[in-house]
C-alpha positions as CSV (number, residue, x, y, z in Angstrom):
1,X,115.7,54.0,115.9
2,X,117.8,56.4,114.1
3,X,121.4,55.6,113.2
4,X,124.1,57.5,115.6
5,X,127.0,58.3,112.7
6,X,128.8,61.7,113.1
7,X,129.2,63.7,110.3
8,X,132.2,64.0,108.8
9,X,133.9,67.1,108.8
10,X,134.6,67.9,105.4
11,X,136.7,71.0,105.1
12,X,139.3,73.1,107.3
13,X,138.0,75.4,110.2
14,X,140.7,77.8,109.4
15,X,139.4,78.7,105.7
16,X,137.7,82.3,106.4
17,X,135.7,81.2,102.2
18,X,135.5,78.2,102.2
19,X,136.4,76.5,98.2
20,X,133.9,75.6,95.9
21,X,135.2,72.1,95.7
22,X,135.3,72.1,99.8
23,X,131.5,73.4,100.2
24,X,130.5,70.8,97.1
25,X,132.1,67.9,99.2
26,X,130.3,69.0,102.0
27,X,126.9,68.9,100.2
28,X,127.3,65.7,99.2
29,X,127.9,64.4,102.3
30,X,125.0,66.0,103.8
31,X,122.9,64.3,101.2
32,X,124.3,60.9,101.6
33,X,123.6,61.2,105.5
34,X,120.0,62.1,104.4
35,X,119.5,59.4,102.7
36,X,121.0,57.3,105.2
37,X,118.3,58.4,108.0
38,X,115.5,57.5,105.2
39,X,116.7,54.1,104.1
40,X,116.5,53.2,108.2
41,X,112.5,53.9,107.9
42,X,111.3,53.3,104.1
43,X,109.9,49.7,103.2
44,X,109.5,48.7,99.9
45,X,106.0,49.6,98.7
46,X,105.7,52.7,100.9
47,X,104.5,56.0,99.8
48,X,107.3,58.5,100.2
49,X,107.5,62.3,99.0
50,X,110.1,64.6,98.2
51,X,108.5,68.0,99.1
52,X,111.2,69.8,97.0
53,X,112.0,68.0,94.1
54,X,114.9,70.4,92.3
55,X,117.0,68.5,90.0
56,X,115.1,64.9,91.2
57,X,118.1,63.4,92.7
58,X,116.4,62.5,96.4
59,X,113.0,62.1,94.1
60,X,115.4,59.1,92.1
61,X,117.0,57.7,95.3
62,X,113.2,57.6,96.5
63,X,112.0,55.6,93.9
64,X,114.8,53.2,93.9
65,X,114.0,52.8,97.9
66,X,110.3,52.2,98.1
67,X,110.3,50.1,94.6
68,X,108.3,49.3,91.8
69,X,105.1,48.5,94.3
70,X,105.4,52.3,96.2
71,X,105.4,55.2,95.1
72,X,106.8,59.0,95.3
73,X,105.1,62.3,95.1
74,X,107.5,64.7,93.8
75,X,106.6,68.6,94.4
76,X,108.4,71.7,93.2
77,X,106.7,75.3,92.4
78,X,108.9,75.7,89.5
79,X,108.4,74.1,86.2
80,X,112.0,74.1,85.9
81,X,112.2,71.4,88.3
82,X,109.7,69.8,87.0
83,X,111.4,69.2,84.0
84,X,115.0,67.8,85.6
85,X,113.3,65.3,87.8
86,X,111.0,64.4,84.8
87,X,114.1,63.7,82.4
88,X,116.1,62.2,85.7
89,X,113.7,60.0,86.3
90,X,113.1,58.6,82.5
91,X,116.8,58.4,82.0
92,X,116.7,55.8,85.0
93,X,113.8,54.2,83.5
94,X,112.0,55.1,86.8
95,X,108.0,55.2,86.5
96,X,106.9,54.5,90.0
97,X,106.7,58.7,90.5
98,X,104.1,61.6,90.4
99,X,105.4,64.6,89.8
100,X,103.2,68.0,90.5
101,X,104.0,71.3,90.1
102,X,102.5,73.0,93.3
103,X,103.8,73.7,97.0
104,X,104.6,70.8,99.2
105,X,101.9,72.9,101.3
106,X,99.3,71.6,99.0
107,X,100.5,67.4,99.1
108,X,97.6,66.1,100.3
109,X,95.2,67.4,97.4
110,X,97.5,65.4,95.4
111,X,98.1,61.7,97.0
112,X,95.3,59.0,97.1
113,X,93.9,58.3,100.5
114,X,95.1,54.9,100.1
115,X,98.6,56.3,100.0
116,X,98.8,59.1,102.4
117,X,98.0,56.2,105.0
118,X,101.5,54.4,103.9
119,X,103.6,57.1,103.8
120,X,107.1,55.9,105.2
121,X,109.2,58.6,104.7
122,X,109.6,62.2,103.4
123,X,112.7,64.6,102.3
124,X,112.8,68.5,102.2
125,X,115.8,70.7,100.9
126,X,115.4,74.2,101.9
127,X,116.8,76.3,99.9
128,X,116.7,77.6,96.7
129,X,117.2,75.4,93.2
130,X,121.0,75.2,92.6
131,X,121.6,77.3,89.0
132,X,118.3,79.0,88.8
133,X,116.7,82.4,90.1
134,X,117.8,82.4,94.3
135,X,115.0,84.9,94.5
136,X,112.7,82.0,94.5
137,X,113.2,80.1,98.1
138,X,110.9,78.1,100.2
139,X,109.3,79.7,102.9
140,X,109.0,79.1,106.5
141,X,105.4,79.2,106.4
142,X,104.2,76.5,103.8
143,X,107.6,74.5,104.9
144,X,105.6,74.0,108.5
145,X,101.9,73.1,106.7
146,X,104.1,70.4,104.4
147,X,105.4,69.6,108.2
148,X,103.0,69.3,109.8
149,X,100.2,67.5,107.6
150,X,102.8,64.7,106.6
151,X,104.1,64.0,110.1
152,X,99.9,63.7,110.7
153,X,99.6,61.0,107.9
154,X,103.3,59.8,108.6
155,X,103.2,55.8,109.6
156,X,104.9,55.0,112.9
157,X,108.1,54.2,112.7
158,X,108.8,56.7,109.7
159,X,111.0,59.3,109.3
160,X,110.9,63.2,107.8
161,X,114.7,64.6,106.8
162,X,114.7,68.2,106.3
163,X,118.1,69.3,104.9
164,X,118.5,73.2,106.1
165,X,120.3,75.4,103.9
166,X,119.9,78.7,105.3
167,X,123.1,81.1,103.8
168,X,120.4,83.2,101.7
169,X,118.6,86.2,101.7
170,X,115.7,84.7,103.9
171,X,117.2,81.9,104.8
172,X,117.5,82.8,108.8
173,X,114.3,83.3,108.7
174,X,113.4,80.1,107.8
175,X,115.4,78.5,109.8
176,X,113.8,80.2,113.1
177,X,110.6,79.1,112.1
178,X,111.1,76.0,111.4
179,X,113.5,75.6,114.9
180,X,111.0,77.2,117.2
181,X,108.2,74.7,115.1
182,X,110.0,71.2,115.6
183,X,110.6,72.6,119.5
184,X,107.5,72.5,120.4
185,X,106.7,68.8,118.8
186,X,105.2,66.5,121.4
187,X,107.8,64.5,122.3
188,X,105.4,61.7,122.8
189,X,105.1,61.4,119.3
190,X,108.2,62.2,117.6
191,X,111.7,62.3,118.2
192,X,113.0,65.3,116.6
193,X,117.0,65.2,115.8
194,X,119.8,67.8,115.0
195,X,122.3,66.6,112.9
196,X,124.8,69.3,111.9
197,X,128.6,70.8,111.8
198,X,129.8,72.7,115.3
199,X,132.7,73.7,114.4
200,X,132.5,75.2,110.5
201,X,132.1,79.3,109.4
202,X,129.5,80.9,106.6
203,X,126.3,79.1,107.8
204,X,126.8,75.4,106.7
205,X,123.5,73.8,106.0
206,X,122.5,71.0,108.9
207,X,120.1,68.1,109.3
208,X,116.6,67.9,110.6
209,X,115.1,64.6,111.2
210,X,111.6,64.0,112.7
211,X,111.1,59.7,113.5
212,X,107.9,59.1,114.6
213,X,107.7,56.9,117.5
214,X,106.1,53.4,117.1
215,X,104.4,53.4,120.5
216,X,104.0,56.3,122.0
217,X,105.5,57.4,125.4
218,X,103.4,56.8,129.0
């Protein structure tokens, strides 16, 4: 069962733009609560994947969590990203990590069939890479396929996180897809939950998380 912990609240209703510094502090604590909802699901030895590897901070905290006998699958379409989770990873002395340059779409070309049967937990940022082109964005469309195949090969009790950023040029787009998508989930099978800010201006990013059930409902 998911943890029930609000979210903190991390900067003032009243700013009309919000400060870097403010938004930054918000981030951070969307990430932590992310990580949070994944540590409640992920076993060592579990497969996990991080369908949007950026800068490899979740693809670190992933490898860190399943352990030396799991194992993550990293994805990003740029090679950019690529390179920072490679050189994240290596400065952490982290090996237990594949790390493929192709859309999260694609993920189960990539893992073993031993492994996609163990995988315990997954993380998405939507979005675009922080300090490179914001042209390049993931898209509503291969962000549902990623969906939908690893909630398929998900293990019961396991958990998806899907951390919404959805300020940019494409972004509301995105996000309707993906709402109207995780609506229509059986809820037999998964318990789909919003975590996000109610009371904050300029599109705040918010919290997807789909646990699939153990035993499903009758």
């Amino acid at each position: 069962m998911l943890p029930r912990r609000p979210l903190t609240c991390y900067y003032n209703l009243k700013e009309t733009k919000p400060t870097k510094e403010s938004v930054l502090t918000m981030i951070k604590g969307i990430l932590q609560y992310a990580h949070t909802l994944l540590e409640e699901s992920l076993q060592p030895g579990d497969t996990a994947i991080d369908a949007t590897c950026g800068n490899g901070h979740d693809t670190l905290f992933l490898c860190q969590t399943v352990g030396a006998n799991g194992h993550v699958y990293a994805f990003d379409i740029q090679e950019q990203a690529i390179t920072n989770t490679a050189q994240r990873l290596a400065a952490a002395h982290q090996t237990n990590a594949t790390i493929i340059q192709d859309s999260h779409a694609n993920f189960v070309n990539h893992i073993p069939v031993d492994r996609l049967n163990r995988i315990g937990g997954a993380i998405f940022n939507l979005g675009y890479l922080p300090g490179s082109d914001k042209s390049v964005v993931t898209k509503g469309e291969s962000t549902i396929l990623a969906l939908e195949g690893i909630l398929e090969h998900l293990k019961p009790g396991g958990t998806i996180v899907l951390v919404v950023y959805h300020g940019h040029s494409g972004g509301k787009t995105e996000k309707d897809a993906l709402m109207h998508y995780v609506r229509s989930i059986d809820q037999q099978i998964c318990n789909v939950l919003y975590y996000g800010f109610v009371n904050q201006k300029n599109n705040p990013p918010f919290i997807l998380a789909l646990h699939k059930k153990a035993h499903q409902d009758h």
